[in-house]
N, C-alpha and C positions, 0 to 999 in steps of 0.2 A: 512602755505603755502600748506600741503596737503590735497587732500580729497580725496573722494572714487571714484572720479569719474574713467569711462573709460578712456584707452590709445587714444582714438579718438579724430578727431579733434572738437571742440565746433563750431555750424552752425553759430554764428556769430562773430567767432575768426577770425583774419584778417590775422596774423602773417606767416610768414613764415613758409611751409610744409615740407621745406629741412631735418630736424630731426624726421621725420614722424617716419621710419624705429624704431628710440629708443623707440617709446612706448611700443609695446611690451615685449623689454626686458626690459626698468627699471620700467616700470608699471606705469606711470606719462603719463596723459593727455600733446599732445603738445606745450601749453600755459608755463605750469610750465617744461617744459625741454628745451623752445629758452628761458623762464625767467632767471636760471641756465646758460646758454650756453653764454648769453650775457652780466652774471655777470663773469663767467670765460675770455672769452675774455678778456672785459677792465680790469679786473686784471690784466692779461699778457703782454696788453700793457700799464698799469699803471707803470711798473716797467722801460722800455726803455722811457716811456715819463718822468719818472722823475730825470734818470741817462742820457739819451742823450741827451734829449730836455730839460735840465732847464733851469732856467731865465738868468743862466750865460753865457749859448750856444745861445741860441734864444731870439731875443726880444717878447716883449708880445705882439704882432701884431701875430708874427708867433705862439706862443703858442693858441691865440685864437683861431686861423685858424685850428690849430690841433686837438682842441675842437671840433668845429664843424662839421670837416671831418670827426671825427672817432663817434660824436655822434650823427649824422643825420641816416647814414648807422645802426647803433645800434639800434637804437629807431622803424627805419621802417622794420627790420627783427623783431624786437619783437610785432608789432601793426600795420603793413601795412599799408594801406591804412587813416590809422584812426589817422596817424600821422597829415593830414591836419587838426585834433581838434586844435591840441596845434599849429600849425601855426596859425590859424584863433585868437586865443585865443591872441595869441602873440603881433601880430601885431594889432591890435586893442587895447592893453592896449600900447604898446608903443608910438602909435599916441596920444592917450588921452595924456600921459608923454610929448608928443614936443608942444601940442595946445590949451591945456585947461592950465588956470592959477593955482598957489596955492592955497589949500582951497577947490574948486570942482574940482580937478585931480586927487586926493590921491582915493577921495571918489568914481569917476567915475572907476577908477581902477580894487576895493576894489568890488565895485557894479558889475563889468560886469564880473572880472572875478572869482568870486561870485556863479553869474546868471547862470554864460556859466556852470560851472561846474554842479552845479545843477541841469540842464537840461540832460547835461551825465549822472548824477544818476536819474535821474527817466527814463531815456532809458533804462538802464543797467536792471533797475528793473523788464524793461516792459519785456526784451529777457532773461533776467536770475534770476528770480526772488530768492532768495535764495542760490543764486549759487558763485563758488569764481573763476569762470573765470578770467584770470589775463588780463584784457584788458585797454583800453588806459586813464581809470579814475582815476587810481594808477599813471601814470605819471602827469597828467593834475591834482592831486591834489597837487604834488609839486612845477608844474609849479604856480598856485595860488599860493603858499606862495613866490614864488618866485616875481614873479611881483606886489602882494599887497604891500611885503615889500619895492621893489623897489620906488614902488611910494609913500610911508610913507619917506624912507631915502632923497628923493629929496625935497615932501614937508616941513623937518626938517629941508633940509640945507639951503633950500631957506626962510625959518621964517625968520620974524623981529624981534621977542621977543626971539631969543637966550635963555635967563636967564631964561625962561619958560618953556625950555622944559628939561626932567629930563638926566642926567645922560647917560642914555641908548641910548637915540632920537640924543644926540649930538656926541654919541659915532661911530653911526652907518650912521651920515647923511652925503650928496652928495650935491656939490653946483651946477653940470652940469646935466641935462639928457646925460645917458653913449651913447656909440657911438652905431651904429647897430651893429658891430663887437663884442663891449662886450657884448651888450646886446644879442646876441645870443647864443657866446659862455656861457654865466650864465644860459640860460635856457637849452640849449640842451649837456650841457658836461656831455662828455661820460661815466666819472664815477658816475654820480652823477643821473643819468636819469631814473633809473628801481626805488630804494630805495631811492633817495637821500644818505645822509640824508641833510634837509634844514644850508644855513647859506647863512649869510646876504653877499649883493654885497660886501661890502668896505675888507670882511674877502677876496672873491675871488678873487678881486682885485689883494690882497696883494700877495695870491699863486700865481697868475700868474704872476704877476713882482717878486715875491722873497723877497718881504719889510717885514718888521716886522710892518709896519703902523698901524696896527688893537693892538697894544700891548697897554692896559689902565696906565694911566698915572700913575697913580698910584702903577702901578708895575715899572717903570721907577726911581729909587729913587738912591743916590749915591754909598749907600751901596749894591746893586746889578747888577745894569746896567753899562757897562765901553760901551758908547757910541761910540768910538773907534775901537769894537772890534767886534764881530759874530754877537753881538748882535742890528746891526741896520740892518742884512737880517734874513732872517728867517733860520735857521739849520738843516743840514740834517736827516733826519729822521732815526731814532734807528732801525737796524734791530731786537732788543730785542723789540722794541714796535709793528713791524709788527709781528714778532712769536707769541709773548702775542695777537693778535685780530686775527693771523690765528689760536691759537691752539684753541680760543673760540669758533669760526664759527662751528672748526669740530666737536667739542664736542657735542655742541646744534644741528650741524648738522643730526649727527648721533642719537641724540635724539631724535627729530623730526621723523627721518624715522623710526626709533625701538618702541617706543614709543605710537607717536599719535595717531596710523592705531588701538593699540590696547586697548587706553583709549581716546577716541574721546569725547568733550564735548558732542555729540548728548545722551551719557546713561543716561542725564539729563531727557531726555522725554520719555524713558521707561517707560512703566507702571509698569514694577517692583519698581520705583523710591517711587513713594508713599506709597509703603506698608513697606518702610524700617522705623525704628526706628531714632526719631526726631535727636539722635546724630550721628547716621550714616549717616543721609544724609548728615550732615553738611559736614563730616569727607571725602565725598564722592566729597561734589563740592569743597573743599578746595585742594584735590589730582587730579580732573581732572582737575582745574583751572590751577592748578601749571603745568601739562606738558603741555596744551594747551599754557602756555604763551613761552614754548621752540619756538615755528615755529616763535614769533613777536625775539625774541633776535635772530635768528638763522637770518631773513632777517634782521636785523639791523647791527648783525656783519659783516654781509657779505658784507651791504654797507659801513661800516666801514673799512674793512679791502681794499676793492678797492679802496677808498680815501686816504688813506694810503699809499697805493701802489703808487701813483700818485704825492705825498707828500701834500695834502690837510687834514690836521690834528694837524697842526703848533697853538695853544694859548696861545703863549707870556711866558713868565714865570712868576713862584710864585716869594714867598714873597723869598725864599733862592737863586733867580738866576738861580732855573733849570728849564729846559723847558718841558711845556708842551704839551700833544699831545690827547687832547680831545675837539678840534674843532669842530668834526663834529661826537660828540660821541652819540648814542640816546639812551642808557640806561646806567648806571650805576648798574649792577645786583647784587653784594651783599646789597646793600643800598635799593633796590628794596625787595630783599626776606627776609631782615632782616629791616626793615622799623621800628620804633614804634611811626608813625603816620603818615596819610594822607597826611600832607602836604607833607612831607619825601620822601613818596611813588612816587606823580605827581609829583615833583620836579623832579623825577630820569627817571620815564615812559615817552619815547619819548620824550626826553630831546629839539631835534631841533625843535620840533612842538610846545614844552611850549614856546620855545623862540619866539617864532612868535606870537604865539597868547597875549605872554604878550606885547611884542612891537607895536603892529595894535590895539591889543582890549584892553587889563587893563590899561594899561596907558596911554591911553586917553579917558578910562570911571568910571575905578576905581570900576568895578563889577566885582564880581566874578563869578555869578549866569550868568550874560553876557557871559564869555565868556567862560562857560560848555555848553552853549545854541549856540553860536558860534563853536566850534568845533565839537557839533552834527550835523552842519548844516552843517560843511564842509564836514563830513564822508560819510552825504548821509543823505536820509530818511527814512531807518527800525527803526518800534519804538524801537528795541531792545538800537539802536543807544542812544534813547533822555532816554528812564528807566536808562540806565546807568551814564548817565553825569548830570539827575537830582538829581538823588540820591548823586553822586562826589560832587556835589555841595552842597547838605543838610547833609550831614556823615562831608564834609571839617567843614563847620560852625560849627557846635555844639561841633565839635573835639577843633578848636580854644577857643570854650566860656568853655569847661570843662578843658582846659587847663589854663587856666587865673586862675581858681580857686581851682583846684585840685593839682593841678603841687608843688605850697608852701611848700603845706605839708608835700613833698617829699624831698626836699632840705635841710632838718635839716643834713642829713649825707649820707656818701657814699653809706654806704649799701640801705636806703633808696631810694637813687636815682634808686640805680641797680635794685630795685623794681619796680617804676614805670615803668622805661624801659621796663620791663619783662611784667609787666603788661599790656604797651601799644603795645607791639611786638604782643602778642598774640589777643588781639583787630581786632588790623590791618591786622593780619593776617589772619584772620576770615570774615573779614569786605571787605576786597577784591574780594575776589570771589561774596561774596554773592552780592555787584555792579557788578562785571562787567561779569558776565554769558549772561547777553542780549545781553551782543555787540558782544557776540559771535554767538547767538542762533540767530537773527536778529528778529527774528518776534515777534508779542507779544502773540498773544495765547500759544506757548510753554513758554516762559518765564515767563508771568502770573500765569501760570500753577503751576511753578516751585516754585514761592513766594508763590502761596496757599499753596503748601505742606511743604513749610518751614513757613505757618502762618505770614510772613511777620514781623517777630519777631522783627528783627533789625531795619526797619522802623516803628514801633511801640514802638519800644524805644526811635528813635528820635525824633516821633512827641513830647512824653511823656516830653523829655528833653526839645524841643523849650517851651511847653506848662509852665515847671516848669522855665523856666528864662525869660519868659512872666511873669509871677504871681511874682517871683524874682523882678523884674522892678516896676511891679505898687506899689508892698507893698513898696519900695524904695522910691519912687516918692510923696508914700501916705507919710508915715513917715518925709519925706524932707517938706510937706506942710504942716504937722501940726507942 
């Protein structure tokens, strides 16, 4: 979230000037200090909206309404003027939702608000071309996930073939188009508006009446659920769970400011970079990767911790009856820095945005390569973007095919296993950086750069590896025909 830019204001930031005065003393451009100012707010009022105003005080008519009063005003201090994007955006997916039938609604949705966005990033590009002004494409990409899914969960509810759609489709789907009330309050609630993090209607639903109705059935079983009891509304939330997600923020907080200013991805394109020694440099983007990923957990926590505050963090209970509170979690960070494999890793990174892209994209095309091409698409368009989620995509596969056949040989005993673990830890942990440096660098001539002088080693491993379960295959297929 930082960079080096001046305490000024950016020519075409829209946001409110009212915080001007703090630039100078906390040395943050005004973009990223109404960002800050507007995630402390709905913290503060996250805590009287979910002790005064809950579902047992107010009905969910008034809770909406509270939504939207407290995050209209939020939205246009932080983006001005620029808020009429996400109106225009809005309401034109929601009329496709009342006028167009099943089957071409979802898709008209999916398409425009798609398009709309896309067109924000190549504006963005045109006036900030490498820059991380915090302006209204960060809200306007949640609002997409927000309204695609919406119109995914209607098209499911409204199917004829039930039996056909998986698990997930039926878990999440709507037999009505929601009202404009909710439909507003889901796009522009106040905690969830800067960061998100993304979750599906029928989950919001649930927070704003107070139901437990999003709990899978499956967890509903004799021996844990007494129907009777707490457990058909949703439970108040652990002040030990909101400490545990504030004392994370300030951590990562604090790290981010100490930190980043003084190990900035950018010493990737020094030209001291190439004269270092081939295992230093590894050694070198594997430690500025690791504190550059502090600023994504630090604004994740933070959206975390104000939906929290709010009580939107409620996921039903495990298998033992106790409940949980990772609704609207987006990382998982031990599982993240201790990962021993790829799939491990994107399972855990940006958790609400996997959840959407698998609900809209994998499961109803069953590509994977799809939808690393799809989420490139949503980020924007710097190649840095597409070098890193082709790659996610080509490192995932071949991570799978040498798992299928490597993995056996490890399973003879314990200590063995604890091997490959070890083995894959450090893989992965290697294999990380060296993807996803472009998505931070955005452009390709530095990032390019960057693979020349690391010889592209690791994608020349993979091609080497497709190439050898290519040749794997045919001698197979040879052998099976004779």
């Amino acid at each position: 979230m930082l960079d080096d830019r001046s305490g000024g204001v950016n020519e075409f930031y829209d946001g409110s000037s009212l915080l001007h005065p703090l630039t100078a003393i906390v040395n943050l451009p005004i973009d990223q200090i109404n960002f800050l100012a507007s995630q402390v707010i709905a913290l503060a009022i996250g805590f009287p909206y979910r002790l005064l105003c809950g579902p047992t005080r107010l009905s969910a008519n008034s809770r909406h309404v509270l939504q939207i009063l407290i995050g209209f005003p939020l939205t246009y201090f932080c983006f001005g003027r620029q808020i009429l994007i996400l109106i225009i955006q809005t309401v034109v997916c929601l009329t496709f939702m009342r006028v167009l039938s099943p089957g071409v609604m979802e898709k008209c949705v999916l398409g425009f608000s798609m398009g709309f966005l896309c067109v924000c990033h190549l504006y963005r590009m045109y006036y900030d071309y490498e820059g991380y002004t915090l302006d209204i494409t960060g809200p306007l990409m949640l609002t997409t996930q927000r309204l695609s899914s919406l119109a995914y969960n209607l098209r499911d509810g409204l199917d004829k073939n039930q039996h056909e759609l998986t698990d997930n489709m039926r878990r999440y789907a709507i037999r009505r188009p929601p009202s404009l009330l909710e439909s507003l309050s889901y796009i522009f609630c106040f905690h969830g508006m800067m960061v998100g993090p993304f979750c599906f209607f029928k989950d919001y639903v649930a927070f704003i009446e107070g139901t437990a109705s999003h709990v899978k059935k499956s967890e509903q079983n004799d021996n844990h659920v007494n129907h009777n009891n707490h457990h058909d509304h949703q439970p108040e939330v652990p002040v030990s769970e909101i400490g545990k997600k504030l004392f994370t923020t300030l951590v990562f907080g604090i790290s981010t400011v100490l930190l980043l200013p003084r190990f900035p991805a950018s010493m990737l394109t020094d030209p001291e970079f190439r004269n270092y020694s081939f295992l230093y440099k590894n050694v070198l983007l594997v430690f500025l990767m690791s504190i550059t990923r502090h600023k994504y957990y630090f604004a994740w926590k933070l959206g975390e911790l104000v939906n929290a505050s709010c009580g939107l963090c409620f996921n039903g209970y495990d298998e033992n009856g106790k409940a949980r509170w990772d609704l609207v979690d987006n990382a998982d960070i031990p599982k993240i820095e201790f990962a021993t494999s790829n799939k491990q890793l994107l399972d855990n990174w940006n958790k609400s945005t996997t959840n959407w892209l698998r609900y809209v994209v994998y499961e109803r095309t069953r590509s994977t390569m799809l939808v690393f091409f799809f989420s490139a698409f949503w980020h924007g368009f710097y190649a840095g973007y597409y070098m890193t989620f082709i790659s996610a995509g080509l490192f995932l596969n071949i991570s799978k095919m040498l798992r299928r056949v490597i993995r056996p040989f490890f399973q003879s005993s314990r200590p063995m296993a604890m091997l490959y673990d070890c083995i894959t830890f450090v893989i992965t942990k290697v294999s990380l950086p060296y993807i996803g440096f472009p998505f931070v660098l955005l452009a390709f001539r530095p990032s390019f750069e960057v693979y020349r002088y690391l010889y592209c080693y690791q994608h020349l491993i993979v091609l080497l590896l497709f190439a050898v379960f290519a040749l794997r295959g045919i001698l197979r297929r040879k052998t099976k025909a004779e």
